[in-house]
C-alpha positions in Angstrom: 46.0 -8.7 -29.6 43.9 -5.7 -30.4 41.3 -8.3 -32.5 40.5 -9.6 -29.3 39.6 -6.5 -27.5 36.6 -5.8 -29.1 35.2 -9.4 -28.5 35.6 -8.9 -24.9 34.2 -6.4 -24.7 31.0 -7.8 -26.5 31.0 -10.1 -23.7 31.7 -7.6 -20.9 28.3 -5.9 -22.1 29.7 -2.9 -19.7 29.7 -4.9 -17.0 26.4 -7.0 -17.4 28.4 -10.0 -18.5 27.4 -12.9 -20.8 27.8 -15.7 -20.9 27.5 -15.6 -24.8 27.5 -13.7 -27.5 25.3 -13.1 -30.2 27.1 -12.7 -34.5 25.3 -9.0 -33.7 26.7 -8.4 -30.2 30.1 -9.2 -31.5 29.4 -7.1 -34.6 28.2 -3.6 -33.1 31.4 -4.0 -30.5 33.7 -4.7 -33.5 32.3 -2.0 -35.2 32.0 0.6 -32.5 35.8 -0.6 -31.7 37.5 0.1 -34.9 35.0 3.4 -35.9 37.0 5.3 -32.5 39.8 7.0 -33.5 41.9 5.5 -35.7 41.4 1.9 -34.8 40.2 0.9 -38.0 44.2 1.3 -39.3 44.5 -1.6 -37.2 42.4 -3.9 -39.7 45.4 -4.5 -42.3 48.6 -2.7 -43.4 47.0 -1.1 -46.5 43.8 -0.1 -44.7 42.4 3.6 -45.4 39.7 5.0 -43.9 37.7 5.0 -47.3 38.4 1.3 -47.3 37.5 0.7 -43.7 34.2 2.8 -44.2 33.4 0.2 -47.3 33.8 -2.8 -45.2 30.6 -4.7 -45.0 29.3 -6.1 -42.1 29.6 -9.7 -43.0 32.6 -9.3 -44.0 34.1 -7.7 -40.4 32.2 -10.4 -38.5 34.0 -13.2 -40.9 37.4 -11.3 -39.3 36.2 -11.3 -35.9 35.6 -15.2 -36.4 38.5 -15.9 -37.9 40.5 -14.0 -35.8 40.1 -13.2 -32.0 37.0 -15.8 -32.1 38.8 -18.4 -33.5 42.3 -17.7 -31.5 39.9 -17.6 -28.4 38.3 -20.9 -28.4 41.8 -22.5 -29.1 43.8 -20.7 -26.1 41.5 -20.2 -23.7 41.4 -23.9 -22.3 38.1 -24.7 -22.5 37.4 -21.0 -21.5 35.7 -20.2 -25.0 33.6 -22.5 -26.5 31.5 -22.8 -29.3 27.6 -22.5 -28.7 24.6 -23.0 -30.5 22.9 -20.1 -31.5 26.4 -17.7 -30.7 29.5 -16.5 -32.4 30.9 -17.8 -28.5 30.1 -18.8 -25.4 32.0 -19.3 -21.6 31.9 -23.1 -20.8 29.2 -24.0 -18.2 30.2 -23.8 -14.7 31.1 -20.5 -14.5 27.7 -18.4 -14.1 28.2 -17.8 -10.7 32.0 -16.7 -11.0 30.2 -14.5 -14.4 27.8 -13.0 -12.2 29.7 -11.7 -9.7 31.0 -8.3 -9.1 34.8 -9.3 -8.0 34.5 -11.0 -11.4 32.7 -7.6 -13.1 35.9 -5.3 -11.4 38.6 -7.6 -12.3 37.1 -8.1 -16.3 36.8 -4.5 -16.8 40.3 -3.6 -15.3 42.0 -5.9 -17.2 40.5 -4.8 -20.6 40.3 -1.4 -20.2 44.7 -2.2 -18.9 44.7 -3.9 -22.1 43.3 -1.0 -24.1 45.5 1.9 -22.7 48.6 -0.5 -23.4 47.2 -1.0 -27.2 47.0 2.9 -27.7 50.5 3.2 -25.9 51.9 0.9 -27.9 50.9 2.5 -30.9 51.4 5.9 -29.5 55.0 4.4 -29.4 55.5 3.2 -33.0 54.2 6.2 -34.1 56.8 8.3 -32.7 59.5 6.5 -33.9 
């Protein structure tokens, strides 16, 4: 889902990855995310850019939590956990697999594969 984009991102920290992230990491990603383009149209069915523009910050990190955070930590396995200090964290275990750059190549293929498929897929329902 597109709420989850922005989250990985956060995490990908373009390609120093963490193995947390911080309520303002998530936040400037989020923010960044949905301020390209038209992205923001992607935050509800009535959203207009005036709207979008008078979102406040704690209200589009209560979304991100809610959302993609939320729907994270409940399908990733154990993948996503909650962390002390963090919006979200990677379970322990996996710094080295983190920190590696096989790990660095295949996290930024798949989101930015996940990204052109968003825009295609809206590209697509636009036409019709």
């Amino acid at each position: 889902k597109v709420y989850k984009m922005p989250v990985l991102y956060s995490f990908y920290n373009d390609g120093d990855i963490r193995m947390a992230v911080t309520d303002e990491e998530v936040l400037r990603v989020w923010k960044k995310f949905f301020s390209d383009g038209t992205n923001w149209k992607d935050l509800g069915e009535d959203m207009t850019y005036e709207k979008f523009l008078k979102i406040t910050d704690k209200q589009h990190l209560f979304k991100a939590k809610t959302m993609p955070i939320r729907y994270l930590k409940a399908s990733g396995k154990g993948f996503f956990i909650d962390m002390p200090g963090y919006a979200v964290g990677i379970r322990q275990g996996l710094e080295t697999v983190i920190g590696s750059r096989v790990m660095r190549e295949q996290m930024k293929d798949i989101i930015e594969y996940r990204t052109v498929e968003y825009y295609r897929k809206r590209y697509k329902s636009f036409k019709k």
